[in-house]
C-alpha positions in Angstrom: 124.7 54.6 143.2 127.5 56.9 142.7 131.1 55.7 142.3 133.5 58.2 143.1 137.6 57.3 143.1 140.4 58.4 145.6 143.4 58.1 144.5 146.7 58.3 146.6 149.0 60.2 144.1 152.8 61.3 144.2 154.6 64.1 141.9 151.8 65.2 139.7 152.4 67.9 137.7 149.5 68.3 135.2 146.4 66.4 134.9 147.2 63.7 132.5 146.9 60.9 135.4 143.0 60.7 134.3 143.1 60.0 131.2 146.4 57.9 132.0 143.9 55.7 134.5 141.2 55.4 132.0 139.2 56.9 134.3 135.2 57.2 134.1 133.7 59.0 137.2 134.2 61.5 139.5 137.5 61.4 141.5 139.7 62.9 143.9 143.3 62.7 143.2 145.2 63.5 146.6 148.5 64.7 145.1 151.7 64.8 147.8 154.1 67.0 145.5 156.1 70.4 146.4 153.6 73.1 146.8 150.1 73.6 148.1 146.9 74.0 146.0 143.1 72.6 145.6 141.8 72.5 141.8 138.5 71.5 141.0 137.2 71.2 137.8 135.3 69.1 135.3 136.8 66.4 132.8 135.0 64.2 130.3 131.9 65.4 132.3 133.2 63.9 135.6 133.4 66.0 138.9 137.4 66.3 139.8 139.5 67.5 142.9 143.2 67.7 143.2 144.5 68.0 146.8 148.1 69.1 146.0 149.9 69.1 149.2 153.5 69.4 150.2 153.6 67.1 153.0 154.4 62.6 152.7 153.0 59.9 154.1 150.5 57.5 152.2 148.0 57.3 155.5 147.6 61.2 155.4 146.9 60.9 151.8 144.5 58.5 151.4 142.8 60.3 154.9 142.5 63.5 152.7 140.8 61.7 150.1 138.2 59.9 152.2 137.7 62.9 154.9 136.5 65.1 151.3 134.7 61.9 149.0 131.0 62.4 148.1 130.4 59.6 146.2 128.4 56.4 147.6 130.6 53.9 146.7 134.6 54.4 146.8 137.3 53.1 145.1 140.9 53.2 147.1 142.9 53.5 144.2 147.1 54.1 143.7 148.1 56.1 141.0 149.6 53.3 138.7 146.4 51.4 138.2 144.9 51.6 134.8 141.0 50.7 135.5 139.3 48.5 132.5 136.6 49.6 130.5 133.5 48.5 132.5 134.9 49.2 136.1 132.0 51.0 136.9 129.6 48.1 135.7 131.3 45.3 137.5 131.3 47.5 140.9 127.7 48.3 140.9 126.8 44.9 140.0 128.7 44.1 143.0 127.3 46.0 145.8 123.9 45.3 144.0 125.0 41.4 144.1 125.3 41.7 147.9 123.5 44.6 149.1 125.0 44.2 152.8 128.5 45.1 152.2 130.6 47.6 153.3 133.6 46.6 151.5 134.1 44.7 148.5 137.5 43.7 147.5 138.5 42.4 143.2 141.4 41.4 141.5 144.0 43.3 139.6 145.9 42.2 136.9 149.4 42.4 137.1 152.2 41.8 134.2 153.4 38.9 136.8 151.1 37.1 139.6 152.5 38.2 142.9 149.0 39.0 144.6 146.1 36.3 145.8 143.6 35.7 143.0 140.2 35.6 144.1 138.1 33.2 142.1 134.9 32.8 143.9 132.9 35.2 145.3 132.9 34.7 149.3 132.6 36.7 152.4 135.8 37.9 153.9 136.3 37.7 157.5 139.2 37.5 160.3 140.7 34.8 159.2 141.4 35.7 155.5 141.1 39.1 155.1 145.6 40.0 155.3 145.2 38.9 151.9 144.0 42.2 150.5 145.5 45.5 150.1 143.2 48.8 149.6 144.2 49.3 145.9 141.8 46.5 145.1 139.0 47.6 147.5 136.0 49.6 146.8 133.6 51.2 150.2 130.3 52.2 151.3 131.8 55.5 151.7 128.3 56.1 154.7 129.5 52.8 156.8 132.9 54.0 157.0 132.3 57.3 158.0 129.3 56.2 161.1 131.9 54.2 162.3 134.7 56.5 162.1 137.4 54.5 160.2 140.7 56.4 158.6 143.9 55.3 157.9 146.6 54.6 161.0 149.2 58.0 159.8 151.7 55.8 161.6 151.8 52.9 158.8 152.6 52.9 155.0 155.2 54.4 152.4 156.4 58.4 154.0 156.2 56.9 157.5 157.8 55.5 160.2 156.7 51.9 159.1 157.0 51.4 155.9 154.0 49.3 155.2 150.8 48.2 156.8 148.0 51.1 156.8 145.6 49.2 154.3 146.0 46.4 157.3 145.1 48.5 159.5 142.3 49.6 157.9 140.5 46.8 156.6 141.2 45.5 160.4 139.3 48.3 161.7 136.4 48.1 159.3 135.7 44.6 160.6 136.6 44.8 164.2 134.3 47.2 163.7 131.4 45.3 161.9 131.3 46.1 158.6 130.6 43.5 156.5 133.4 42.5 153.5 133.1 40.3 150.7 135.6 39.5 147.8 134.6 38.8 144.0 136.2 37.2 141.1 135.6 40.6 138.8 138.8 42.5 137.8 138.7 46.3 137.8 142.2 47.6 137.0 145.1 46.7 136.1 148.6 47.2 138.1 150.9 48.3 136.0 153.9 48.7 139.0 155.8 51.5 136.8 156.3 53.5 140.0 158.9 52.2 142.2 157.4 51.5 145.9 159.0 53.5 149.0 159.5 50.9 150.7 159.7 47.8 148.7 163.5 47.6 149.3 163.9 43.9 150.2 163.4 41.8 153.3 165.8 43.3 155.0 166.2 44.6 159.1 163.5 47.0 158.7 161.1 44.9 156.6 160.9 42.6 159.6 160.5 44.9 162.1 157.8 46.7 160.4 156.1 43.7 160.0 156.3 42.7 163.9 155.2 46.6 164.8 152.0 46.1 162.0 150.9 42.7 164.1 151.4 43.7 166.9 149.2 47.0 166.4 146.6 44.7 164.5 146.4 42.4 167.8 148.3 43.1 170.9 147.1 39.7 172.2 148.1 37.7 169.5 150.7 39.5 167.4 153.3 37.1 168.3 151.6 34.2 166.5 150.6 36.1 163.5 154.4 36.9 163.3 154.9 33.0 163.6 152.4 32.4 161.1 154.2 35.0 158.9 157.7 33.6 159.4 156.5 29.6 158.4 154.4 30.6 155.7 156.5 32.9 154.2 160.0 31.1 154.7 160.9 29.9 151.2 159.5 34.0 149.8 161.9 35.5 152.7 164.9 33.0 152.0 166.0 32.6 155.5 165.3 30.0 158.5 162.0 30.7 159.8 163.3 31.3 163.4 165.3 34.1 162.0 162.7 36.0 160.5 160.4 35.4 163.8 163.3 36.7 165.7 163.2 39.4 163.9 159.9 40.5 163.7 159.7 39.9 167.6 162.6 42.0 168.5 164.5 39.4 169.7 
């Protein structure tokens, strides 16, 4: 079982991001920076590829990792993540663990809690699965590919809508079958020293990012995942629930 990483990178100027990530397998490292270039080269007896590209959008990034990844299993990675010691261990044991999945998602630590902690293994399916964001998902690189999933170019940081694509895609990998499961093993930690394009608030556009992201998930039912979003969320967006709803609606 080969364990290959793709991470999404901005602004790289030399190569110290791998030993920065502590990483220990092959990886691709889709740079967006200022000029043009594709290295590859060995490092600590690893298989690497930099895909320097002048061009933004964190959809077309992660796309130019998966459309060149060889590995069997793939780690979505950002470049702030620092991955632990045994990462490769606790990955393999989990595809070997359940031998069905497509896509396995962990936990990250984080200096402070703001994402779900999963503390019992379980299989992930419609109803639970907006919990998880790609940074803390690993592939069967094969299931994806057969069933053509990439990431929506429209969604995430560089874009029009400033957040969403790993929604998108982990919608897509169910809708279309794959099977998902979540286990209580953490593989990297977040450290959050890069400030997010588009973490700017709940503001105007927040909300009307978040309507466009439902409404692409489920043209049916995006309006009630928006009023899920709005009463769930209400105390974390510090405003009356029929505002943010409003909002998100375009109303």
């Amino acid at each position: 079982m080969k364990i290959q990483v793709l991470v999404a990178a901005m602004h790289q100027k030399d190569h110290a991001l791998l030993e920065k990530m502590h990483l220990k397998t092959d990886a691709i490292v889709a740079n967006q920076c200022d000029f043009n270039s594709v290295e590859d080269f060995e490092w600590n007896g690893h298989k690497i590829r930099y895909l320097n590209f002048a061009e933004r959008g964190v959809g077309l990034n992660r796309n130019n990792a998966l459309m060149r990844a060889t590995g069997d299993i793939c780690l979505l990675a950002d470049d702030d993540m620092i991955y632990v010691d045994d990462y490769v261990e606790k990955v393999k044991k989990a595809f070997e663990k359940f031998p069905d999945a497509d896509v396995i998602a962990f936990n990250l630590i984080e200096p402070k809690i703001t994402r779900y902690v999963i503390k019992k293994a379980y299989k992930v399916g419609f109803l639970n699965y907006l919990r998880f964001g790609t940074a803390r998902v690993a592939i069967r690189l094969k299931s994806v590919r057969e069933k053509g999933i990439f990431f929506n170019q429209c969604f995430g940081g560089g874009t029009e809508h400033s957040h969403g694509e790993d929604n998108i895609f982990l919608t897509d990998c169910l809708r279309k079958g794959l099977k998902m499961y979540a286990v209580p093993e953490y593989i990297a930690e977040l450290t959050e020293e890069r400030e997010s394009t588009w973490k700017s608030g709940y503001d105007e556009k927040y909300f009307r990012d978040q309507g466009a992201l439902y409404r692409m998930i489920s043209p049916r039912w995006w309006k009630f995942l928006c009023l899920q979003d709005a009463l769930r969320h209400r105390k974390l967006y510090d405003c009356f629930w029929v505002t943010s709803y409003k909002k998100m609606v375009g109303n």
